[in-house]
C-alpha positions as CSV (number, residue, x, y, z in Angstrom):
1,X,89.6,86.7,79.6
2,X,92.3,84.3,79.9
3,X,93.5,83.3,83.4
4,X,96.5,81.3,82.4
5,X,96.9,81.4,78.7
6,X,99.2,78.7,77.3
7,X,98.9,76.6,80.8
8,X,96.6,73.3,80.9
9,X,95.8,72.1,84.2
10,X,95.7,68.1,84.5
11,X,94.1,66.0,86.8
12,X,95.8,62.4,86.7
13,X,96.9,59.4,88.5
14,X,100.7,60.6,88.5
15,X,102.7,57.2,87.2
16,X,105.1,55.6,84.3
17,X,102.7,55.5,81.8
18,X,100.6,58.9,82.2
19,X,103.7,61.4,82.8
20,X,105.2,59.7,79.6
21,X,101.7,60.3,77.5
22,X,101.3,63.8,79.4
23,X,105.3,64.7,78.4
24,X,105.1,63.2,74.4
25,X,101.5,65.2,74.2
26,X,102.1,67.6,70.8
27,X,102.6,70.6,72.0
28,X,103.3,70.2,75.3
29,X,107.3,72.7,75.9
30,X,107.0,72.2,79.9
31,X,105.9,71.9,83.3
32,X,106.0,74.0,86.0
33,X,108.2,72.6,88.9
34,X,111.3,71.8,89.7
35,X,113.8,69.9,87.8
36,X,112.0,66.8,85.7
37,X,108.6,66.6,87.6
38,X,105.5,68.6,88.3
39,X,104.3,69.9,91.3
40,X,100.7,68.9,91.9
41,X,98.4,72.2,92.9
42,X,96.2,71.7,96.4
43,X,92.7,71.1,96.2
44,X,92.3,75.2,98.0
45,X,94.5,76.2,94.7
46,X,92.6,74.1,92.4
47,X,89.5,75.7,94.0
48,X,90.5,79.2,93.5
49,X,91.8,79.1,89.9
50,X,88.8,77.2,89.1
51,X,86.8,80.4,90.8
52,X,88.5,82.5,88.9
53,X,87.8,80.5,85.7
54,X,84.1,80.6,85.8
55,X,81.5,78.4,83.8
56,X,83.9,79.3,80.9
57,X,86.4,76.9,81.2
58,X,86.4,73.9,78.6
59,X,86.6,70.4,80.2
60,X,88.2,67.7,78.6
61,X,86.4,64.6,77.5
62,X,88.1,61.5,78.4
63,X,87.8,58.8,76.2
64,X,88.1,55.5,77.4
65,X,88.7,52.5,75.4
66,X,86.7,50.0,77.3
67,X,83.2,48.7,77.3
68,X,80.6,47.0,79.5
69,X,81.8,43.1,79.2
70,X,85.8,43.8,78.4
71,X,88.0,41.8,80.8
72,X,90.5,44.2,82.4
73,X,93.7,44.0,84.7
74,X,94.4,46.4,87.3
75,X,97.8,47.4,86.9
76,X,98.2,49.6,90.1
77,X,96.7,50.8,92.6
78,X,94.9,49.5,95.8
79,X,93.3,46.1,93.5
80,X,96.7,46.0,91.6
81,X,96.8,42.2,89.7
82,X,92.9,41.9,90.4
83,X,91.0,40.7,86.9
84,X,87.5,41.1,85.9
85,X,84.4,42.4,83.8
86,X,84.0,45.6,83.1
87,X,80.5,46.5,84.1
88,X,80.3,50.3,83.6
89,X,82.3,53.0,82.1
90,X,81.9,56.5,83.8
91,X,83.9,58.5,81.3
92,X,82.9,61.8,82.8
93,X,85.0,61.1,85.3
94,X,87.3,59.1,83.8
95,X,86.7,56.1,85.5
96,X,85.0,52.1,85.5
97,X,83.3,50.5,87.6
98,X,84.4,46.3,87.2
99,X,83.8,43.2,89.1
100,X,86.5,41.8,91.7
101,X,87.0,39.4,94.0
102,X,87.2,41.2,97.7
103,X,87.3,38.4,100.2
104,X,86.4,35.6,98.8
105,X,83.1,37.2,97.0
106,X,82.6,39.0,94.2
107,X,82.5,42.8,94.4
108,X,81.6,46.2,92.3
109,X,84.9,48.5,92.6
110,X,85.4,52.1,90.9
111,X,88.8,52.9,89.8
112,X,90.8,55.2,87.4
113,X,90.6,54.0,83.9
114,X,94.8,54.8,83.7
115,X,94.8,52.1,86.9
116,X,93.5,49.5,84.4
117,X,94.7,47.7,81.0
118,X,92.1,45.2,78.8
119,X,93.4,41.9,78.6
C-alpha cells in the first residue's frame, strides 16, 4: 500500500546547486513548505515514515561521476577549496572518500559527492 503516493522523500546536502537540480527534476509540481523552500523532516519523522514504509520502499541509486584517481575540488563544506585524489567512491551512500591536506600532512576525508566538483 502506498504511504505517500505522489511524494518523494530526499536526502541531500540543501545548497545552490542541488535545490536547482531537485526543482528542474521532470516531474517534480512542488514541495511541501512554506513559500519557496522545503522544510526538512527530523530524523524521529524520517524514522517513522520509514517504519511505516517497510522493506518495500525503493531506494535510489546515486550515480556519481567520479572515479578512483580523478582530481576533485571541494566546493563547500567543512574542506571547502581543499584539492585532491579521489581514492574511493561509496556510491551507496552517496559519497567519496579523497586525499587532503589536514595540517600539514596528507589525510583520507569522506564527504558528500554534491560537496565536490572534478577539476
Amino acid at each position: 500500500r502506498k504511504v505517500f503516493p505522489s511524494y518523494v522523500l530526499v536526502e541531500m546536502i540543501l545548497d545552490d546547486q542541488s535545490w536547482y537540480v531537485v526543482r528542474h527534476t521532470p516531474g517534480v509540481t512542488g514541495f511541501v513548505g512554506a513559500g519557496s523552500s522545503p522544510i526538512p523532516l527530523s530524523e524521529r519523522e524520517v524514522s517513522e515514515i520509514m517504519s511505516k514504509i517497510g522493506k518495500d520502499h525503493v531506494k535510489a541509486k546515486v550515480e556519481i561521476d567520479l572515479k578512483p584517481g580523478d582530481v576533485i575540488r571541494v566546493k563547500s563544506g567543512p574542506f571547502e577549496g581543499q584539492v585532491g585524489p579521489v581514492v574511493e567512491v561509496l556510491e551507496e551512500k552517496g559519497k567519496v572518500k579523497f586525499s587532503a591536506t589536514v595540517f600539514g600532512r596528507d589525510t583520507l576525508v569522506e564527504a558528500d559527492h554534491t560537496e565536490l566538483e572534478k577539476i
